[in-house]
Structure formats: structure tokens, C-alpha cells
C-alpha positions, 0 to 999 in steps of 0.5 A, a space after each residue: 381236372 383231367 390228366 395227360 393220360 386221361 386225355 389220350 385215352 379218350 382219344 384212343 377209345 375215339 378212334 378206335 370207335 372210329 375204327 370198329 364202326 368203319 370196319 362194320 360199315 364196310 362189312 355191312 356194305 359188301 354184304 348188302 345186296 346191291 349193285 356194285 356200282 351203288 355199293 362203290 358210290 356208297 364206299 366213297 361217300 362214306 370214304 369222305 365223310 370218315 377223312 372228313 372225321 378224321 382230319 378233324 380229329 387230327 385237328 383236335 388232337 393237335 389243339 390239345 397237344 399243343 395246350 398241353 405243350 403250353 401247360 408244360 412250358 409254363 409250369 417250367 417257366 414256373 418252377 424256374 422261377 421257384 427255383 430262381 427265388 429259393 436260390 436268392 433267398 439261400 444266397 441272401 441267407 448266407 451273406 447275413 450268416 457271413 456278416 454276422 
């Protein structure tokens, strides 16, 4: 079972692999020896492509939060309920004590 913050840190380590490869991707393209205008459609194809990653990783990112934001109000709703049922019980154990 994997824990909250084993979830953001495979997110963190994605996008900063995201980042590192698109830092070097650029790199590479200003330093090949190309003209500008193919460099600069190169750029913007590889601009699209990484916002077309990027939005999906927000996609994912976002599903995952709001899994864990459900988990979170059902293990509330849970714990209420625990809660609910230890309070009657106490209530109940009482009334017999008093009856007694």
C-alpha cells in the first residue's frame, strides 16, 4: 500500500525528470548545427508535445487527488461512526450502571 507521500514523490521525481529532459532537449537543439528555422519548428513541435505531457500529468495528478481526497472523507465518515457507536455504547453502559 502506498502512502500519501510516496505518491507525491513519484510525482516530484516525474516532473523533475520532465523538467531535466526538457532542459537538455533544449540544450541540445541550440547547440545543433541547424538553421533557425528548423531548430524553431523543432522547438514548437517539442513545445506541444511537453504541454501535451504536461496536461496529462495534471490530468493524473488531479484524479489522484481527488482519490485521496475521497479516501480522506470516507475514512472520516468511518471514524465518525466508530466514534457514534463508542459514545452510544457509553451512554447505554451508563443508564444500566444507573438502573442498577
Amino acid at each position: 500500500m502506498t502512502t500519501h507521500n510516496d505518491d507525491d514523490s513519484g510525482l516530484a521525481l516525474a516532473l523533475a525528470f520532465l523538467g531535466g529532459a526538457m532542459m537538455g532537449i533544449m540544450t541540445g537543439f541550440l547547440l545543433a548545427p541547424r538553421s533557425g528555422e528548423e531548430t524553431r519548428r523543432e522547438l514548437q513541435g517539442y513545445a506541444r508535445r511537453t504541454e501535451e505531457e504536461v496536461l496529462e500529468k495534471a490530468k493524473e495528478a488531479r484524479a489522484a487527488l481527488d482519490e485521496l481526497i475521497g479516501r480522506g472523507k470516507q475514512f472520516v465518515e468511518d471514524r465518525r461512526a466508530d466514534v457514534e457507536a463508542a459514545l452510544q455504547a457509553g451512554k447505554e453502559a451508563m443508564r444500566e450502571k444507573r438502573d442498577r
